[in-house]
C-alpha positions as CSV (number, residue, x, y, z in Angstrom):
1,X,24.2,27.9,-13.6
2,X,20.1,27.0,-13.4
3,X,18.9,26.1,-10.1
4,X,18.2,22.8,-11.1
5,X,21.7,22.3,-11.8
6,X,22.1,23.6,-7.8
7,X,20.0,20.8,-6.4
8,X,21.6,17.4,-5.5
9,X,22.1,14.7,-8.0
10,X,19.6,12.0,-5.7
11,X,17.0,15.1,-6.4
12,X,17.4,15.6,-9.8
13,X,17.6,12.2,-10.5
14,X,14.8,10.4,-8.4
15,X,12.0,12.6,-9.6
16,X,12.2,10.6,-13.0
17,X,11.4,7.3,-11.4
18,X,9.1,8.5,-8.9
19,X,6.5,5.7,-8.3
20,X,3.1,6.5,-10.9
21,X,-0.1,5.0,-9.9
22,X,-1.1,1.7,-11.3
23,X,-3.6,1.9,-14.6
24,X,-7.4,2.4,-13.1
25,X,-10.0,-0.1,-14.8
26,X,-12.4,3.2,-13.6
27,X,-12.0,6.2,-11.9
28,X,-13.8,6.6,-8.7
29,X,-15.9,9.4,-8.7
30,X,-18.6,10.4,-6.1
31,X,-20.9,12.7,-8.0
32,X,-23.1,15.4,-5.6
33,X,-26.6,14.8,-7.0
34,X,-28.4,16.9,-3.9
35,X,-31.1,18.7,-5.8
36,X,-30.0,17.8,-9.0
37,X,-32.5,15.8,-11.3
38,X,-32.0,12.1,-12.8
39,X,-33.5,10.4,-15.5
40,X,-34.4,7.0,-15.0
41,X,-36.2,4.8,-17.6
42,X,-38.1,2.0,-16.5
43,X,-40.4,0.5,-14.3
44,X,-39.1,-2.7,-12.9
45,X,-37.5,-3.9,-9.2
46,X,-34.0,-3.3,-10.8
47,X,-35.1,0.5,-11.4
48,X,-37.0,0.6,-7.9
49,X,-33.3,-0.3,-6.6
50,X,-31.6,2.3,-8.7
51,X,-34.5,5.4,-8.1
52,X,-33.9,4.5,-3.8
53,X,-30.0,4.9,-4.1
54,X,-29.7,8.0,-6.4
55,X,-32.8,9.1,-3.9
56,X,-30.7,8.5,-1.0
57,X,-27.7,10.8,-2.9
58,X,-30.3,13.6,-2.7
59,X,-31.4,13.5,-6.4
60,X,-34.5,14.9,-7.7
61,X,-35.4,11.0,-10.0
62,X,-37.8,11.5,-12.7
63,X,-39.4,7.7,-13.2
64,X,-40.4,7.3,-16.8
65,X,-42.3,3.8,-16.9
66,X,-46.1,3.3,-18.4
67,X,-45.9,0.2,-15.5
68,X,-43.9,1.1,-12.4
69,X,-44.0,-2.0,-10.4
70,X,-44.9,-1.8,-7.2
71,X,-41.9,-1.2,-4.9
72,X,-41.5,2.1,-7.0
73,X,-44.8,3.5,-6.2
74,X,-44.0,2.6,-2.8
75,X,-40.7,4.8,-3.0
76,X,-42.4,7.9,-4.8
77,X,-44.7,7.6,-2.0
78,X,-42.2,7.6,0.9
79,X,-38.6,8.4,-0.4
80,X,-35.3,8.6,1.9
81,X,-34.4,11.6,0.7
82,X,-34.7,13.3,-2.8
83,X,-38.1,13.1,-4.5
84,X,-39.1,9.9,-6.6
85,X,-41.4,11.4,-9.0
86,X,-43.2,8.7,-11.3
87,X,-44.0,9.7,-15.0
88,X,-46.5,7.2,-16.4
89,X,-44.9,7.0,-20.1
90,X,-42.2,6.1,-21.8
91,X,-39.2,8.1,-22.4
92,X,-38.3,10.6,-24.9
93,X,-34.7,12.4,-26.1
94,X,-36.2,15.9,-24.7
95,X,-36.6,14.3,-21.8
96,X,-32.8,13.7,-20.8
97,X,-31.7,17.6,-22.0
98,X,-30.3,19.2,-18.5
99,X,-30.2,15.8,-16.3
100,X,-27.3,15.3,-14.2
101,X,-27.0,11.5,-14.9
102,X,-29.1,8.7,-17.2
103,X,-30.1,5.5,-15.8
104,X,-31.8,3.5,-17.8
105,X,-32.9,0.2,-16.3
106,X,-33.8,-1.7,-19.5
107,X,-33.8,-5.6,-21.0
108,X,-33.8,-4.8,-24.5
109,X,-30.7,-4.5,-26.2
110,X,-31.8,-2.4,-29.1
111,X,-33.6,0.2,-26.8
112,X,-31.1,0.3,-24.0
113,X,-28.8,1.5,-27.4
114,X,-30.8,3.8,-28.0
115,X,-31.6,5.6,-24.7
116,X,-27.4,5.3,-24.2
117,X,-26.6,6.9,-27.4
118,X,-29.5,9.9,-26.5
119,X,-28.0,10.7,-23.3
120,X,-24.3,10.9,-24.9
121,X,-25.9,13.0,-27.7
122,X,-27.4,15.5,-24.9
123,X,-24.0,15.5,-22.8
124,X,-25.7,13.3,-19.9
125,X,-23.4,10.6,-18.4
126,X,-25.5,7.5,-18.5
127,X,-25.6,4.0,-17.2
128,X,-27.5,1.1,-18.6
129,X,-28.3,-1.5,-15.7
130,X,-26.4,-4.8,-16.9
131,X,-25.0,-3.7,-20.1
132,X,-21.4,-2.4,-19.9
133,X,-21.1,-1.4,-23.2
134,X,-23.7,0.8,-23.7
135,X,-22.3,2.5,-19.8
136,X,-20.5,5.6,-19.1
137,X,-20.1,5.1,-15.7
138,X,-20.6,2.1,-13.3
139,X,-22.5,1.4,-9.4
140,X,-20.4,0.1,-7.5
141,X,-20.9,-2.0,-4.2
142,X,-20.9,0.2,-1.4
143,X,-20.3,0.4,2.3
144,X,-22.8,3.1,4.1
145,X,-21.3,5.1,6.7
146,X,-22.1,8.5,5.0
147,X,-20.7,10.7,4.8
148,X,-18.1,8.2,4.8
149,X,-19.2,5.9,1.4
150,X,-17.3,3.3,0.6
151,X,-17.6,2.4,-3.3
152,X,-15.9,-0.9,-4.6
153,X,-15.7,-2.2,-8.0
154,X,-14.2,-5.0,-10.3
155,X,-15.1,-3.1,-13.6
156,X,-18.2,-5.3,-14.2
157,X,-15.7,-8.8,-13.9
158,X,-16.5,-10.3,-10.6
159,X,-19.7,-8.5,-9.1
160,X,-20.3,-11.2,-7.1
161,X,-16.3,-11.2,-5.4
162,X,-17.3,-7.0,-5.3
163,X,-20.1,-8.1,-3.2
164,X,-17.4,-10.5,-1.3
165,X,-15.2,-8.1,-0.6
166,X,-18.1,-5.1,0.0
167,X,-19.2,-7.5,3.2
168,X,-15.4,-7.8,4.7
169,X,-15.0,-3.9,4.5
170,X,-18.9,-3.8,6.6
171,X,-17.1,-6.0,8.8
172,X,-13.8,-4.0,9.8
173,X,-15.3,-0.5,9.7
174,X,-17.7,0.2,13.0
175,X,-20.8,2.0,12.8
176,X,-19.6,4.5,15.0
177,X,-17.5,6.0,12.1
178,X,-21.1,7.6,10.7
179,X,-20.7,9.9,13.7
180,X,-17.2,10.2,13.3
181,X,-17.9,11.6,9.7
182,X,-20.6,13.5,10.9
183,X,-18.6,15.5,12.9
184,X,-15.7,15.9,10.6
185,X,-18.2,18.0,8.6
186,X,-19.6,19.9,11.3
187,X,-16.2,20.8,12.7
188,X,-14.6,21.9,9.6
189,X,-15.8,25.7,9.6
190,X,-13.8,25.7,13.0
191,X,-10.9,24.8,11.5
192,X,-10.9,27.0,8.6
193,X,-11.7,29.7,11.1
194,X,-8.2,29.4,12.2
195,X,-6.1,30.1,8.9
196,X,-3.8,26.9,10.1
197,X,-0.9,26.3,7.3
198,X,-1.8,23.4,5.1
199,X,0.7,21.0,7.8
200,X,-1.5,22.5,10.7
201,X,-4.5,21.4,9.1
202,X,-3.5,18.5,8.4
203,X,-2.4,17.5,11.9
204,X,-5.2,18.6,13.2
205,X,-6.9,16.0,11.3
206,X,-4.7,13.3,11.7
207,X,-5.2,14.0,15.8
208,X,-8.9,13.7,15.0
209,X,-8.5,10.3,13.3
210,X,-6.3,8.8,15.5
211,X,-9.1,10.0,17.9
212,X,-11.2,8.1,15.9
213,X,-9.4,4.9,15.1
214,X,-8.9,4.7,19.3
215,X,-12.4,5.1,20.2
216,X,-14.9,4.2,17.4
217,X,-17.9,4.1,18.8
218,X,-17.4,6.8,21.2
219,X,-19.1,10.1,20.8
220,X,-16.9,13.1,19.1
221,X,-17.6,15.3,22.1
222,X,-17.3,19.4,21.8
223,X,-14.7,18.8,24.8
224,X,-12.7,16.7,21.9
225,X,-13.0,19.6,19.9
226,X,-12.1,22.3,21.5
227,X,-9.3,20.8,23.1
228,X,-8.0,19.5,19.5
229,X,-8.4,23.4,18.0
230,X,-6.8,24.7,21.6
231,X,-3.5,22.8,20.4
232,X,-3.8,23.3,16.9
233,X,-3.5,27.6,17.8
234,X,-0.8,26.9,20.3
235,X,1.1,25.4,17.5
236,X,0.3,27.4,15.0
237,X,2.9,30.1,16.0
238,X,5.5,27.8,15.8
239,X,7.9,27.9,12.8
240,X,7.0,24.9,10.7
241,X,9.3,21.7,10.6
242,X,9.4,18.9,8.7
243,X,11.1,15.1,10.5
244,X,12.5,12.3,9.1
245,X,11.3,9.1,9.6
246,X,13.4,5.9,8.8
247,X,10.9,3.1,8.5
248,X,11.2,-1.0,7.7
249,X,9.7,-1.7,4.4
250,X,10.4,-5.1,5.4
251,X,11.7,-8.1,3.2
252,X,8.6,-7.7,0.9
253,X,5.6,-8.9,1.3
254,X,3.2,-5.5,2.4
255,X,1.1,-7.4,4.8
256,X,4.6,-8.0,7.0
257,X,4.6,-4.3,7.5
258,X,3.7,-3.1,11.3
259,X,1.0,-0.9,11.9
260,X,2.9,1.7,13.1
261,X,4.8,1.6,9.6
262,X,1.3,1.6,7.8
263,X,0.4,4.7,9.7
264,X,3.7,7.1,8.9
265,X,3.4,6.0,5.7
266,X,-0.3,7.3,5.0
267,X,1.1,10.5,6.4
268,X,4.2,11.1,4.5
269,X,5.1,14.4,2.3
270,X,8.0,13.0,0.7
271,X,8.9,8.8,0.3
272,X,12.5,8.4,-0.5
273,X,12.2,4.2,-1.6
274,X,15.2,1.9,-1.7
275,X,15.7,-0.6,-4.7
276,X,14.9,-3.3,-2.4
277,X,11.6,-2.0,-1.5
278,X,8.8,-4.3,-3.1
279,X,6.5,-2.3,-5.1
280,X,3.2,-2.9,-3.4
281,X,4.8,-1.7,0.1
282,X,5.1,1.9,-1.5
283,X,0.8,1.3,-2.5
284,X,0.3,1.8,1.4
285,X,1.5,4.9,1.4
286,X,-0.4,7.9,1.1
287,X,-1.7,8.7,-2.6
288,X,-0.4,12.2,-2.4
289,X,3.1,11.7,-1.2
290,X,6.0,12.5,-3.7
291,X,7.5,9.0,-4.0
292,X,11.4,9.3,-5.1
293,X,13.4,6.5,-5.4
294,X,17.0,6.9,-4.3
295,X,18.2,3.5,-4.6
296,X,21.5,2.3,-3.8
297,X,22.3,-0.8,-5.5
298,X,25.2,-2.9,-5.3
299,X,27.6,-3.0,-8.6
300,X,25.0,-0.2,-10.4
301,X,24.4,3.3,-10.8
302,X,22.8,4.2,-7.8
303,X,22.7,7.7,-5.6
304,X,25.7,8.4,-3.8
305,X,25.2,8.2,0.6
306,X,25.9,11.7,0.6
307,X,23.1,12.9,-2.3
308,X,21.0,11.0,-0.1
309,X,21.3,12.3,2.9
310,X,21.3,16.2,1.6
311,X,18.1,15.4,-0.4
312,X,16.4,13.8,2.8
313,X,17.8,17.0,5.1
314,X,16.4,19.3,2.3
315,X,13.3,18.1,2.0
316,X,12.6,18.2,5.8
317,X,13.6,21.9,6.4
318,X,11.0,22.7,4.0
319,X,8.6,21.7,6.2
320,X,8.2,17.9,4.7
321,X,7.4,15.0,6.5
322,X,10.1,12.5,5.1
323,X,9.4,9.0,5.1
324,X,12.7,7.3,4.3
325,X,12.2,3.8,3.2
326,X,14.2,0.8,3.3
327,X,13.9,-2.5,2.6
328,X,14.0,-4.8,5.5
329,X,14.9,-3.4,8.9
330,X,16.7,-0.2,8.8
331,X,18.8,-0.8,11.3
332,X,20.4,-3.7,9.8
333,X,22.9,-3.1,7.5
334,X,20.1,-0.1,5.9
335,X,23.4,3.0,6.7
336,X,20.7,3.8,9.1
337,X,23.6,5.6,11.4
338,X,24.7,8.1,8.7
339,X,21.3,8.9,7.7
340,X,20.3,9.7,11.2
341,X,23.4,11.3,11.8
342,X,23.0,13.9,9.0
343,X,19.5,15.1,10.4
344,X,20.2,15.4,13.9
345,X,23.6,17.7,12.4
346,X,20.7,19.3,10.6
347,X,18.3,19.5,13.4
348,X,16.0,17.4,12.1
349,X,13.8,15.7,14.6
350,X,14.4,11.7,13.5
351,X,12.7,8.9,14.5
352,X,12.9,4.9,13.8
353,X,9.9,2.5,13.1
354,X,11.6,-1.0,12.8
355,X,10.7,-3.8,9.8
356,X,10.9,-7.3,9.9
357,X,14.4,-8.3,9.1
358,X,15.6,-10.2,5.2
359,X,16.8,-12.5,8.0
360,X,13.2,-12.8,9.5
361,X,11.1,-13.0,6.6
362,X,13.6,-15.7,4.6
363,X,13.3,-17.7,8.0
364,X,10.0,-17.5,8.3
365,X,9.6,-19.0,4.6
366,X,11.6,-21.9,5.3
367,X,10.0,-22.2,8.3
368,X,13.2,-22.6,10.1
369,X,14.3,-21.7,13.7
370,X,18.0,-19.6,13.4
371,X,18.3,-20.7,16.8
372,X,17.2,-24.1,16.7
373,X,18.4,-25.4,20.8
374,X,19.5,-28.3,18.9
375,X,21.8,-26.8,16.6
376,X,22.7,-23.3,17.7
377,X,24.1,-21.5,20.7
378,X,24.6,-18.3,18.4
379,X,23.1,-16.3,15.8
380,X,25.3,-13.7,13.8
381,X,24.6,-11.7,11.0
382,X,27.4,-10.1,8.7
383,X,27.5,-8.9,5.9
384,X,29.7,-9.6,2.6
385,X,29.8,-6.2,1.3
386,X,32.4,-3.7,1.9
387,X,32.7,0.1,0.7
388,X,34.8,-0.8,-2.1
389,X,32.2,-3.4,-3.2
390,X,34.7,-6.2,-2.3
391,X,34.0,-8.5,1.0
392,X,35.1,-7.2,4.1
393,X,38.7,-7.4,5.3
394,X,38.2,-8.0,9.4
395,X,35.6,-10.6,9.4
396,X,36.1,-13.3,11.8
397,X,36.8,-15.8,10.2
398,X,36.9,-18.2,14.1
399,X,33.5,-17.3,14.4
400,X,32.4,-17.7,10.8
401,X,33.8,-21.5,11.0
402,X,31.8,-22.3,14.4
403,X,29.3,-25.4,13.8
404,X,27.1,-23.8,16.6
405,X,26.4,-20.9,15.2
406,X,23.7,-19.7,12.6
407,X,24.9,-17.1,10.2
408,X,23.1,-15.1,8.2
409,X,24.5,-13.2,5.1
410,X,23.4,-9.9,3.5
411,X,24.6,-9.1,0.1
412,X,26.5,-12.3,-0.8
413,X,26.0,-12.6,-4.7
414,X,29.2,-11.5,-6.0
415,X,31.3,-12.2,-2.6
416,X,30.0,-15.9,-1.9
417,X,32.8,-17.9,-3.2
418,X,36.0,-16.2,-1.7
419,X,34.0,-16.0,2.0
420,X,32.9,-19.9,1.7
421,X,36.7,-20.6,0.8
422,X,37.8,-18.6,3.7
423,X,35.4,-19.8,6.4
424,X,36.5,-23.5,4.9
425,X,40.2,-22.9,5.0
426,X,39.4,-21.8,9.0
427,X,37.5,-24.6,9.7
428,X,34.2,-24.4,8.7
429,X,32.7,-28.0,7.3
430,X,32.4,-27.7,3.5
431,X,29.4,-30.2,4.4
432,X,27.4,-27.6,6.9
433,X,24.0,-26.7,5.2
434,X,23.6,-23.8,3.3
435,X,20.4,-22.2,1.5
436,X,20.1,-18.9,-0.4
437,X,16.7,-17.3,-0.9
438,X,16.1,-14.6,-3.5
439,X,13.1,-12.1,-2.8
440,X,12.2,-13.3,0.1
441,X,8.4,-13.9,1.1
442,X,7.5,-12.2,-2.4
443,X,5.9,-13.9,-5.3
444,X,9.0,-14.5,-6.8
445,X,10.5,-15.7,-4.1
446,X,13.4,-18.5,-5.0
447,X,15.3,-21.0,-2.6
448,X,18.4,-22.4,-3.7
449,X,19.8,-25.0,-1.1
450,X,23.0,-26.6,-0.9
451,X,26.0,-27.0,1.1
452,X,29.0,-24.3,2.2
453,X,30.9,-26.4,-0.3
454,X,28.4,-26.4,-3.2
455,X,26.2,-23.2,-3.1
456,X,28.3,-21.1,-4.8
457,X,27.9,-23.3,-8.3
458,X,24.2,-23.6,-6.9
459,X,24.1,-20.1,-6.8
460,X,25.4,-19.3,-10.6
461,X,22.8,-21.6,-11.9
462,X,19.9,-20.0,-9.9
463,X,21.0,-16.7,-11.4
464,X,21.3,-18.0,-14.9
465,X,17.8,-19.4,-14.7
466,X,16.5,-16.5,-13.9
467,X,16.5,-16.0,-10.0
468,X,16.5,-12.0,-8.6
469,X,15.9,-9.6,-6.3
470,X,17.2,-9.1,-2.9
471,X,19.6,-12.0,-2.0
472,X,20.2,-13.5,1.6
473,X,22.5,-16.9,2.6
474,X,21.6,-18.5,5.6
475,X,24.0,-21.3,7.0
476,X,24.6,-23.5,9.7
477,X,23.4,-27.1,10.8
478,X,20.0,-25.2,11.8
479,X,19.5,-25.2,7.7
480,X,19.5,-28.7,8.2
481,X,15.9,-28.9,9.5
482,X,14.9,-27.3,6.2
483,X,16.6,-30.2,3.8
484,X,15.1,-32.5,5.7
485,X,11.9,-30.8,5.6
486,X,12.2,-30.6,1.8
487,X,13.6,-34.1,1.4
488,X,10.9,-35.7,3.0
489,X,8.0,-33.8,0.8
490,X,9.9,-35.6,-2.0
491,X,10.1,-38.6,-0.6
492,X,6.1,-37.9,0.1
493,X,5.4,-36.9,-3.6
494,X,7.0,-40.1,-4.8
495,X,5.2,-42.7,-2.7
496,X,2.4,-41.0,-3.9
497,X,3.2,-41.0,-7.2
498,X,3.9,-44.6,-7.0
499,X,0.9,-45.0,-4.9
């Protein structure tokens, strides 16, 4: 038997649809040009521009132009950093054998073909200002912190949004992070110094940036450092052990997700991802984490509970932190107790960040209080999903009939009509409103609303017209404020219409 064949089925299976990255219009590269000399043909304000960044990066820029403008004789005289040196003629093909990069800042079509095709023919990667086609690589918009550099581009589409979105980063990242960075790289050679394993490292670091993110503009003190290294050699004696995080992908949308959620998330080993996890949640989390899915979905092949739970418990006692990822609040109706249970048995430490709800975030898009005062004394949430698939066998059906409550309903597709007919035949009024929203707070999101008494063919024609994803049914009279909502905006639209 191989030792593949050893390894649990949720293992074996969820490395073929682990997460890839989305296709890259570019890929980001920040090229170390300290020393290193640059071609750059031409003379005017756009090349002055170009010859004070790559100057900045530590190049060496050789200026070919038979009229630099002023501003460029102005930089050769007085650069920030690498030397500007002006050569007063025009470029040649020798001239670009052994550069680092080509930047040719030049109107002409023809010749800005010509100086790109010269620098491909010498193996120099080359950018001509303004012209795409004739560009190897592209400058990007940046944000200066350096050594923390920002670089942002829209692949030559939108410069103008690039610049847009260049000024919002400037706003949210503080000054202070220059130091920050600063010290990052003077501190490293201490770290190193201590042979930590590739996890010690790594919390060292995270210590540092939460260090960071607390205090921005406060100064990264030797006290700071010395104290961090201190605790990274007491620790580093200690055997190392991975943990198991259970976190709340919430109902969809990635900017619902709390901050402490964004944070384990961008420190995860190992991201074992529900179906019902939306796929731009699992973009938050760190680029290097192994993302598995282990999906259990209703009525489909899915991983077995079990598979689950051994993968989880295997990954952590190698030393992984495991990030295990649900949609919606894992403590609602996510096996949350099972999951926990197998890595405490294990002796795995476990701990719980909490989502917003499917019941939250559907709420929230109908804009609907569960426990409106005027319609609800009680909020319940159930669910309509058994082991075997089939709906539960001791619901209360007393409490599921009470016009004063607000129930909620998780995984009610295929279980709808035979709960609607029982909560009917113990009292409930067919008339009580009823809505079911599909992929709640996503783009996709679809609300079908009806009554108790008519969702469930309501429900059939949402499918067969094409609504999906995660399913919730919310009903009571508080559902009420929501029709109305809805009926007046039509009754709005056709005044207007008839207007």
């Amino acid at each position: 038997m191989t030792d593949d064949a050893l390894r649990p089925p949720a293992e074996r299976n969820a490395e073929h649809a682990s997460a890839r990255m989305a296709p890259l219009a570019r890929l980001p590269v920040f090229f170390a040009l300290a020393g290193r000399r640059v071609v750059l043909a031409g003379g005017s304000e756009a090349a002055s521009w170009k010859a004070e960044l790559l100057s900045a990066a530590g190049a060496e820029v050789e200026v070919f132009s038979a009229e630099p403008c002023e501003d460029l004789r102005a930089l050769a005289a007085d650069p920030p950093a690498g030397k500007v040196r002006l050569v007063a003629r025009d470029w040649t093909d020798a001239d670009l054998a052994g550069a680092a990069l080509a930047i040719g800042a030049i109107e002409d079509d023809a010749e800005g073909a010509r100086f790109s095709a010269a620098a491909r023919t010498a193996g120099v990667p080359v950018n001509v200002v303004d012209k795409p086609a004739y560009c190897d690589f592209a400058f990007g918009a940046i944000v200066n912190r350096s050594p923390l550099v920002v670089g942002i581009s829209t692949d030559g589409a939108a410069p103008v949004f690039g610049q847009a979105v260049r000024a919002k980063i400037e706003a949210v990242i503080p000054q202070g992070f220059k130091r920050w960075a600063e010290a990052a790289r003077g501190w490293r050679p201490s770290v190193s110094a201590l042979s930590l394993s590739h996890h010690g490292r790594r919390r060292f670091w995270e210590r540092f940036t939460e260090a960071a993110l607390e205090t921005p503009e406060a100064e990264p003190t030797p006290a700071l450092r010395d104290g961090l290294l201190a605790r990274a050699e007491n620790e580093r004696s200690e055997a190392s052990r991975g943990s198991v995080t259970l976190v709340g992908a919430g109902p969809g949308d990635p900017e619902l997700l709390t901050l402490k959620a964004v944070r384990v998330l961008q420190s995860a080993d190992v991201v074992l991802y529900d179906d019902l996890v939306a796929p731009a949640v699992l973009d938050v989390a760190r680029r290097e984490a192994k993302k598995m899915l282990v999906g259990k979905t209703g009525y489909k092949p899915s991983c077995k509970q079990d598979d689950i739970n051994a993968l989880m418990v295997s990954l952590a006692k190698q030393g992984k932190r495991v990030v295990r990822l649900k949609g919606g609040d894992p403590m609602v109706f996510g096996r949350a107790g099972e999951e926990i249970s197998a890595a405490r048995n294990a002796g795995i430490p476990v701990e719980v960040v909490p989502g917003i709800s499917a019941a939250q975030g559907a709420s929230s898009r109908l804009a609907v209080s569960l426990t409106h005062r005027d319609h609800a004394r009680r909020l319940q949430f159930i669910t309509a999903h058994a082991r075997d698939g089939k709906l539960p066998r001791d619901l209360d059906w007393g409490a599921l009939a009470d016009p004063a409550a607000t129930t909620v309903v998780y995984m009610p597709q295929r279980t709808w009509g035979e709960l609607a007919g029982k909560a009917m035949a113990a009292g409930l009024d067919p008339a009580t409103p009823a809505i079911a929203v599909f992929s709640a707070t996503r783009p996709e999101e679809r609300q079908v609303p009806a009554t108790v008494g008519t969702l469930a063919a309501a429900l059939e024609q949402a499918v067969a017209d094409g609504a999906s994803g995660p399913c919730l049914i919310l009903f009571g009279h508080a559902m009420g404020e929501a029709a109305a909502f809805a009926g007046d905006l039509e009754d709005g639209e056709s005044q207007a219409a008839r207007g």
